[in-house]
N, C-alpha and C positions, 0 to 999 in steps of 0.2 A: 436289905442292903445288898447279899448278895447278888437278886435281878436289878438293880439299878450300875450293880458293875456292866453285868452283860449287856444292858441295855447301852452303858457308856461304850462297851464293847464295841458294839453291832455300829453305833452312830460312827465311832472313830476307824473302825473299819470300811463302811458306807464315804467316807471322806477320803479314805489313803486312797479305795477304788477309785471316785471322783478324779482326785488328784492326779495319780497314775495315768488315766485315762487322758484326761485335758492334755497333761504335758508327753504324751505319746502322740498325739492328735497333732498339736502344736508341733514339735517336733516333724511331722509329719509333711506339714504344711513346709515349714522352712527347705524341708528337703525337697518338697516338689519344685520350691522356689527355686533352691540352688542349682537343680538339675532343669531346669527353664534357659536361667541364667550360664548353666555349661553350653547346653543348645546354641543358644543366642552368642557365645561366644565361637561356637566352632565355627557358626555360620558364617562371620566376620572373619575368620581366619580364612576360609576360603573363598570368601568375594575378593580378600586383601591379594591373596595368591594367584585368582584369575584374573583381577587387574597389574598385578605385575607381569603377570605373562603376556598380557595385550601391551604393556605400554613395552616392554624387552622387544615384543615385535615389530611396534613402531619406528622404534630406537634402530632398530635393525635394517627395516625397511626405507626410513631416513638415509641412514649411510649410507645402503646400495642404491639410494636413487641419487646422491652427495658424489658418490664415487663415481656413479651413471655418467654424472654433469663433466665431472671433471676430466672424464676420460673422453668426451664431446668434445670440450674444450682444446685440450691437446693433438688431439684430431684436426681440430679446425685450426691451431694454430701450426700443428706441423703444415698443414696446405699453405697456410699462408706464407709460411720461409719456402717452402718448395717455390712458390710464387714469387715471392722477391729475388730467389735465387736463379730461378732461371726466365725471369723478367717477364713474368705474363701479368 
């Protein structure tokens, strides 16, 4: 009786190891996932960040070519009162 205890022994210890094992393993796994999944997020943060900063300079360079026009304009319209005004 007593070596059927050790025997029960050794198998249920054999099983915890198992056990232990798998869900370290497992565990494992999920964290390499998670840490994939951090990656794949910063990546995105910083495509997100370089595309903000190209379109801030689009936006940018819009205005100054906006304000370019506009300042053309008033140029060509001041010629043109100078023009009515002194009848050329």
């Amino acid at each position: 009786m007593d070596r059927m205890n050790t025997t029960t022994r050794l198998v249920l210890a054999a099983i915890s190891v198992f056990s232990l094992a798998f869900t370290a393993s497992d565990f494992a796994a999920d964290l390499d996932t998670m840490m994939k999944e951090t990656d794949t997020a910063k990546a995105h943060v910083v495509s997100i960040k370089k595309e903000s900063g190209e379109v801030k300079h689009t936006v940018k360079d819009s205005k100054t070519q906006k304000t370019m026009k506009d300042v053309g304009q008033m140029k060509d319209d001041g010629k043109n009162l100078k023009d009515v005004v002194t009848g050329k």
